[in-house]
C-alpha positions as CSV (number, residue, x, y, z in Angstrom):
1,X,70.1,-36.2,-32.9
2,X,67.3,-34.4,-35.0
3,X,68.1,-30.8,-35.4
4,X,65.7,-28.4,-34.4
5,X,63.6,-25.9,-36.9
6,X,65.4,-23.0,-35.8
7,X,68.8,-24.9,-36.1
8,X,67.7,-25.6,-39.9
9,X,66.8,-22.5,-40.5
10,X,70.0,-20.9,-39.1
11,X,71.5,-23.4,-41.1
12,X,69.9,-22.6,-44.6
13,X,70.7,-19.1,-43.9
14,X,74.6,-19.8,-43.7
15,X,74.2,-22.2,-47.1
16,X,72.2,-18.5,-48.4
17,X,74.7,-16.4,-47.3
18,X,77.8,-18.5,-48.5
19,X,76.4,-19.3,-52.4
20,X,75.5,-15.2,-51.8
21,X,79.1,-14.7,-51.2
22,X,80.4,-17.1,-54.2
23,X,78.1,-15.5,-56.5
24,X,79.9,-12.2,-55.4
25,X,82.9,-13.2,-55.6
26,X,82.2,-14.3,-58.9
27,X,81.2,-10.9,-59.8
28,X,84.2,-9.5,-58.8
29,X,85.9,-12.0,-61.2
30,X,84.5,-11.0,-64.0
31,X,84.6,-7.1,-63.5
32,X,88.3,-7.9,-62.8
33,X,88.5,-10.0,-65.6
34,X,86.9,-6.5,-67.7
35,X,88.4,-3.5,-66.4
36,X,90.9,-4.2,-63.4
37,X,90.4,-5.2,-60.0
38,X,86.9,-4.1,-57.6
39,X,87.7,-1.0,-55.6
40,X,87.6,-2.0,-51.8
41,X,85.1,-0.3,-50.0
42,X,84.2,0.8,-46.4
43,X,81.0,2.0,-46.3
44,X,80.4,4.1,-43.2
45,X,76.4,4.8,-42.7
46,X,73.4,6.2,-41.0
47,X,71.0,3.9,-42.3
48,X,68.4,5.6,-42.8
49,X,66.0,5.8,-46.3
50,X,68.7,7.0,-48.7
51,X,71.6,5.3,-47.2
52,X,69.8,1.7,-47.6
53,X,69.1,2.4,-51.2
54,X,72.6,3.3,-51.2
55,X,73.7,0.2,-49.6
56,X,71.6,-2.5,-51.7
57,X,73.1,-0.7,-54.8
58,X,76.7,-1.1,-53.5
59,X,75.9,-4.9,-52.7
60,X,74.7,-5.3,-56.3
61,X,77.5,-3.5,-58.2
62,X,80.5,-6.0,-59.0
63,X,83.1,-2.8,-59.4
64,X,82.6,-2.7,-55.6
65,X,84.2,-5.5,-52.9
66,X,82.3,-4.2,-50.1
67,X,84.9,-5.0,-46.7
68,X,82.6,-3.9,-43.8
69,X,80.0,-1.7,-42.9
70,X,80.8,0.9,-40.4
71,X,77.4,2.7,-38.5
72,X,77.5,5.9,-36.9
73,X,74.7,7.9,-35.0
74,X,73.0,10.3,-37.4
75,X,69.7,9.9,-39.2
76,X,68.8,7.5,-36.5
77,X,70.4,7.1,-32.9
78,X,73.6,4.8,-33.4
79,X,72.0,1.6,-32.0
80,X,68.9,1.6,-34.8
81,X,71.2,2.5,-37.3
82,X,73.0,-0.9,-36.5
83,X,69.5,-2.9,-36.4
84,X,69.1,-1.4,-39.7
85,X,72.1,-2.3,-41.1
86,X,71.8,-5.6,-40.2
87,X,68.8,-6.2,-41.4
88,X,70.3,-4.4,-45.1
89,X,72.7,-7.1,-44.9
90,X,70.2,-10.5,-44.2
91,X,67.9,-9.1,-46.7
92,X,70.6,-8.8,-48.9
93,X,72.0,-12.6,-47.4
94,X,75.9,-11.1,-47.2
95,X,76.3,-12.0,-43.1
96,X,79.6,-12.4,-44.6
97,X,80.4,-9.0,-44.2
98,X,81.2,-7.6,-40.6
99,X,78.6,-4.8,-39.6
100,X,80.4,-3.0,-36.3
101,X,78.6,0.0,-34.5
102,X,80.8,3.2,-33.8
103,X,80.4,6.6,-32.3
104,X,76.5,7.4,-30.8
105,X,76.6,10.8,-30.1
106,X,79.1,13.7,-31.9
107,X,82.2,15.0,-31.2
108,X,81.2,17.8,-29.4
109,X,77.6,19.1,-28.6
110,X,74.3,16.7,-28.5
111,X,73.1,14.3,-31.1
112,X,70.6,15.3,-33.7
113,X,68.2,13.1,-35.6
114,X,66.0,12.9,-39.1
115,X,63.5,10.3,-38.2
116,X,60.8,13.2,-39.5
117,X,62.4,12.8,-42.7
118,X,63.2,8.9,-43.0
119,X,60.3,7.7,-40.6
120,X,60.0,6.0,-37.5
121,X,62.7,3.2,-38.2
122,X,64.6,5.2,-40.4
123,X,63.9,2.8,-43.2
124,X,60.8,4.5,-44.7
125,X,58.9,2.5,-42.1
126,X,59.1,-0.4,-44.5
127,X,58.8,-3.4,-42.4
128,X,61.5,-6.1,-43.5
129,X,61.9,-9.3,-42.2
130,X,63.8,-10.9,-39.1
131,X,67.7,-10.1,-39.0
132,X,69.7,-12.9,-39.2
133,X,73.6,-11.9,-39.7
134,X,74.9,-11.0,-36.1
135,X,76.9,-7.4,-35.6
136,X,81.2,-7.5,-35.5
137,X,82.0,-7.1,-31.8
138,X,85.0,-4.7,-32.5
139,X,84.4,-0.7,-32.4
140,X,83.8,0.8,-35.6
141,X,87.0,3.3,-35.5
142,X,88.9,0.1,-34.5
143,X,87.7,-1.6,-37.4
144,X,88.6,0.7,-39.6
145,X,92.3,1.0,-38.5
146,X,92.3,-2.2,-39.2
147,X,91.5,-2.9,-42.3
148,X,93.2,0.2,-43.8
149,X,96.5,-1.3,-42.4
150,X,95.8,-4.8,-43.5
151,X,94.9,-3.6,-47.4
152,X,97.2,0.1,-47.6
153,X,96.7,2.1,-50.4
154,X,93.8,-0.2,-51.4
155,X,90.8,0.8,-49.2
156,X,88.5,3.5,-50.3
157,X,86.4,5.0,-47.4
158,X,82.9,5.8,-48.3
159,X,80.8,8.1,-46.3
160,X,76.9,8.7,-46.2
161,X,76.5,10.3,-42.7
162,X,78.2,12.5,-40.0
163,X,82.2,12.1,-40.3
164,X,82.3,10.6,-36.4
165,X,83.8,7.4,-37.0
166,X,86.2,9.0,-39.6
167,X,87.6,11.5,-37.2
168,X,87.8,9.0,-33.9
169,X,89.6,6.5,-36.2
170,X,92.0,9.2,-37.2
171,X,92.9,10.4,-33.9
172,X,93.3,7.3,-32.7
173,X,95.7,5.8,-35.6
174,X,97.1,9.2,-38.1
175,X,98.8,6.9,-39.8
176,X,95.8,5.8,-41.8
177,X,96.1,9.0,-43.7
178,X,98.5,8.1,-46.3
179,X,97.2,4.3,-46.4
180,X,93.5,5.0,-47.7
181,X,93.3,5.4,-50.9
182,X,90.8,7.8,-51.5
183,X,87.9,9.0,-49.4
184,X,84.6,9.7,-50.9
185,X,81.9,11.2,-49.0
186,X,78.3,12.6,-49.0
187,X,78.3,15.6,-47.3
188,X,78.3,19.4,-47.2
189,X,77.1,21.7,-49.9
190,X,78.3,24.9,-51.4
191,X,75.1,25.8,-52.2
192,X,73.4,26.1,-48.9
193,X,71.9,23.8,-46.2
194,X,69.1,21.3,-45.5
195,X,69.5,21.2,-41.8
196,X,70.0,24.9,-41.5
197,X,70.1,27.4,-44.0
198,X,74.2,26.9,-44.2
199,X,74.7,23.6,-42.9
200,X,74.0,19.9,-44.7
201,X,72.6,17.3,-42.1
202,X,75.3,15.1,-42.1
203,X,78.2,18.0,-41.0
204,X,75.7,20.3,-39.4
205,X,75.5,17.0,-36.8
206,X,79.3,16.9,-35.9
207,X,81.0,19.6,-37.8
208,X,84.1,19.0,-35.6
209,X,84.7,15.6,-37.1
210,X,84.4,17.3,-40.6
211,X,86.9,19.3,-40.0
212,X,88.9,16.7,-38.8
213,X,88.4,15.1,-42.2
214,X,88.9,17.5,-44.5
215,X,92.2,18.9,-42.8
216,X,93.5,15.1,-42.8
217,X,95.4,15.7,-46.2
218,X,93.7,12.3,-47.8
219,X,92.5,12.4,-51.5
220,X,88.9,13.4,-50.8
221,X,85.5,13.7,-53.2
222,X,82.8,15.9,-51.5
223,X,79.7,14.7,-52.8
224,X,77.5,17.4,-51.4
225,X,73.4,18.2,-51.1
226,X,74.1,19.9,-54.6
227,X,74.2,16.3,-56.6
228,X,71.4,15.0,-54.4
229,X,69.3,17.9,-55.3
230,X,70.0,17.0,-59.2
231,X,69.0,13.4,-58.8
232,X,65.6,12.8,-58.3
233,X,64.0,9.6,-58.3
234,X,60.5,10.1,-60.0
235,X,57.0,8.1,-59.8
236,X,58.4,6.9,-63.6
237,X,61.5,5.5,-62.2
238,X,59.8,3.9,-59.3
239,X,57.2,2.2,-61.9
240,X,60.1,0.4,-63.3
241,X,60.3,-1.6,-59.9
242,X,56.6,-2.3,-59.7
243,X,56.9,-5.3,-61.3
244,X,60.1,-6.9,-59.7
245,X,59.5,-9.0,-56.9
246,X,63.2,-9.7,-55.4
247,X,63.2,-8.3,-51.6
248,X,65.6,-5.4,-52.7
249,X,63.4,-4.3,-55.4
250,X,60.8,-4.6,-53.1
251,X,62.7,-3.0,-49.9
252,X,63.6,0.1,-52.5
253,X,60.0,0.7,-54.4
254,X,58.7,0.7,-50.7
255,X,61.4,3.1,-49.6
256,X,60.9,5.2,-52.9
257,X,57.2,5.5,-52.1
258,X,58.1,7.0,-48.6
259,X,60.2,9.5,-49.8
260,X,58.3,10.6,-53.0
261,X,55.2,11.2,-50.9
262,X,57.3,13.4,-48.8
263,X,58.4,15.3,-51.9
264,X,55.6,15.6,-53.6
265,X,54.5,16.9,-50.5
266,X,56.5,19.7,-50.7
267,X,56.4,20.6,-54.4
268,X,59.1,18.4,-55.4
269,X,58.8,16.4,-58.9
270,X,60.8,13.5,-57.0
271,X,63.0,12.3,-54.2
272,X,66.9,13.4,-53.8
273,X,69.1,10.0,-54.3
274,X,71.9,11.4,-51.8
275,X,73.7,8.8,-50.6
276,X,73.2,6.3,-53.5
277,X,75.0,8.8,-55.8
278,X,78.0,8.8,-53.5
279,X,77.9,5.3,-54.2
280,X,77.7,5.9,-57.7
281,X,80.4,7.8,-57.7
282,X,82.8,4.8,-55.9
283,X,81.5,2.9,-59.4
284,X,81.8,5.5,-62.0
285,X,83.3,8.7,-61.6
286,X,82.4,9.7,-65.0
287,X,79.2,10.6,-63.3
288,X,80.2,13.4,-61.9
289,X,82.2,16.5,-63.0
290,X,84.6,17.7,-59.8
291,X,86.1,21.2,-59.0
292,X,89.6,21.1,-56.4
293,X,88.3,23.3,-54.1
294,X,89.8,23.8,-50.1
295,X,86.9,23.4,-48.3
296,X,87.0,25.0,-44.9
297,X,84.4,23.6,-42.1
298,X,82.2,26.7,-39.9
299,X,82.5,25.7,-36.0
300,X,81.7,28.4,-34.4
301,X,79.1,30.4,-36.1
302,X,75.8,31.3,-34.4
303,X,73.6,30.9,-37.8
304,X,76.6,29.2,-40.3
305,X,77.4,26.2,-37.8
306,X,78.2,23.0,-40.1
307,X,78.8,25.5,-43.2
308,X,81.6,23.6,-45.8
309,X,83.0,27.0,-46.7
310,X,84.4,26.6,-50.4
311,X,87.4,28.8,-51.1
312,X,86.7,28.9,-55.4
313,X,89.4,31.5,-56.3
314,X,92.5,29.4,-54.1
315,X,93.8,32.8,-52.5
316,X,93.2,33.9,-49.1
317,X,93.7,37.7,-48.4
318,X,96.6,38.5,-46.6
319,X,96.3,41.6,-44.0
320,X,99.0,43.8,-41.9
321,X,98.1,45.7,-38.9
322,X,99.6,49.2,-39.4
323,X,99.7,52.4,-37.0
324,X,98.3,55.6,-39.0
325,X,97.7,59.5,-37.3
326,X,93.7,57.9,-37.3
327,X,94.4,55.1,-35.5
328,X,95.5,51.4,-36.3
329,X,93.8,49.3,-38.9
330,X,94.6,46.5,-41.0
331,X,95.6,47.1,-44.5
332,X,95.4,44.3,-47.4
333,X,98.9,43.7,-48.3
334,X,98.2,40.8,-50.9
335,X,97.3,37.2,-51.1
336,X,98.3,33.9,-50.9
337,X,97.4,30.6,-52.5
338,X,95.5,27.8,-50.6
339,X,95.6,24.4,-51.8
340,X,92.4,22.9,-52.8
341,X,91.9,19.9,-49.9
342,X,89.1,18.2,-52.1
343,X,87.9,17.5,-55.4
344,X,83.8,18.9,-55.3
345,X,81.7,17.3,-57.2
346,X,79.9,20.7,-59.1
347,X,78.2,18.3,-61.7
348,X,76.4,15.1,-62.2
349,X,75.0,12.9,-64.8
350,X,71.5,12.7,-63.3
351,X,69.6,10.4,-65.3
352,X,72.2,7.9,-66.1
353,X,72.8,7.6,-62.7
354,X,68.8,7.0,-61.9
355,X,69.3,3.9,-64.3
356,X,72.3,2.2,-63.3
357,X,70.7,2.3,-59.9
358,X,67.8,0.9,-61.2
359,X,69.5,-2.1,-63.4
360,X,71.5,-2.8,-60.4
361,X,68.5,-3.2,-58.4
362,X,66.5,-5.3,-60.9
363,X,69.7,-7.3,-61.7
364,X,69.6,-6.9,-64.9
């Protein structure tokens, strides 16, 4: 029996995604071969304009052996973000890896969304073509769990939206804790707020689940709005892709162009990598300088909701209520040490980030 166009087709794309895969694994070989084995990787994401830049650059760097992408509701309602992410993944030609959907709406409190700042689609309203990798059927938390317990001390968990997935995995299985190996997330600020004043986006939209997270007692990198602020991707950076006509230089210049106009728009000399530098930061540390900090997450405040409150001096005054002539009052009676409960990243290597992300995406 002749097989249909669509069965060839569906067939070409397995033979794509299979050399894609051996050529990876490849990769991994060699940067093995150079400097010790790939860090393992679970990318939990958004995707939304940032996070797919971030995403084609972890696909492209062989120090990371991406396991599975993990999508939560943030930038874009949770079942977009999984459309996106599977179409990240066919353009990229890695079905191999399982894509599984996760929490769509907070822990507490209703969802809130930055299509106004990624566009319609989330993806910079860059039109890419037909998915064709199919999502993971299992629930994102779930899928986690798993693969934590089947690779312990070997899994690093990469975050580039709200912590949702991270916290519902957690409650459901606290025994993950000790068997991740590191956690590295982009997120929070001590430096003020994008989605209010206080508050980055991604723990202003479920700053229970932050909490959840930084209370765990995991090793943990904050890579907050600070870095993303200090890494701009600039109409000279972008004019390095003009000429490169692979699908991910193409999906990223496009991208690029969408959030430079909206910079440029507001006085900016460029666009904030966010999310790409956490990623940067799962391949080269040395890109960033880190503070230990203990990083306390605001729930309750009217105006400070989603606040990552950094304690820099590692004390916490200690007060006794005492009965005086006057009346009561409390009286400071000393202080004690807090342990720092994260490593925050306070400085980063800007532009030698901009071009590892840019010879990654070229290939070169």
């Amino acid at each position: 029996m002749r097989e249909s166009a669509t069965d060839a087709a569906h067939a070409r794309v397995c033979r794509l995604s299979i050399v894609r895969g051996l050529l990876m694994m490849l990769a991994i070989c060699s940067a093995s071969a150079a400097g010790g084995a790939p860090r393992q990787v679970i990318i939990d994401t958004d995707p939304g304009t940032d996070d797919a830049i971030a995403i084609m650059l972890a696909l492209n760097s062989p120090e990371l052996a991406v396991r599975a992408f993990t999508v939560v509701a943030g930038n874009v309602p949770a079942a977009q973000g999984l459309d996106n992410a599977l179409h990240l993944v066919s353009l990229a030609r890695r079905c191999d890896l399982p894509v599984a959907i996760g929490a769509q709406r907070p822990l507490a409190g209703m969802l809130t969304t930055a299509e106004l700042y990624h566009g319609k689609n989330g993806l910079g309203d860059v039109q890419l073509p037909p998915a064709t990798c199919a999502a993971d059927k299992r629930w994102a938390p779930d899928l986690i769990d798993d693969l934590v317990h089947a690779a312990p001390h070997e899994i690093t968990l990469v975050t580039l939206g709200p912590l949702t997935n991270i916290a519902l995995a957690l409650s459901k299985d606290p025994s993950i804790v000790p068997l991740v190996k590191e956690v590295i997330m982009m997120g929070g600020s001590v430096s003020g707020g994008n989605a209010s004043p206080a508050a980055e986006f991604n723990v202003y939209v479920d700053p229970e689940a932050a909490k959840i997270v930084f209370e765990a007692g995991w090793p943990l990198t904050m890579v907050g709005l600070d870095m993303g602020d200090k890494v701009l991707l600039t109409r000279s950076h972008l004019a390095v892709l003009a000429n490169e006509h692979s699908p991910m230089a193409q999906l990223v210049s496009g991208i690029g162009a969408f959030l430079l106009e909206r910079a440029e728009r507001a006085g900016r000399s460029g666009a904030g990598m966010y999310d790409p530098v956490a990623i940067g930061v799962a391949i080269d540390r040395t890109l960033v300088q880190v503070t230990p900090m203990h990083i306390d997450v605001e729930t309750t405040g009217r105006v400070t909701r989603g606040e990552t409150v950094a304690n820099r001096s590692g004390r916490v005054s200690r007060h006794e209520l005492r009965t005086f002539p006057e009346g009561d009052r409390y009286v400071a009676t000393g202080a004690d040490r807090v342990a720092p409960n994260a490593d925050v990243a306070t400085m980063v290597d800007a532009e030698r980030f901009v071009q590892l992300l840019l010879s990654r995406i070229k290939g070169k």
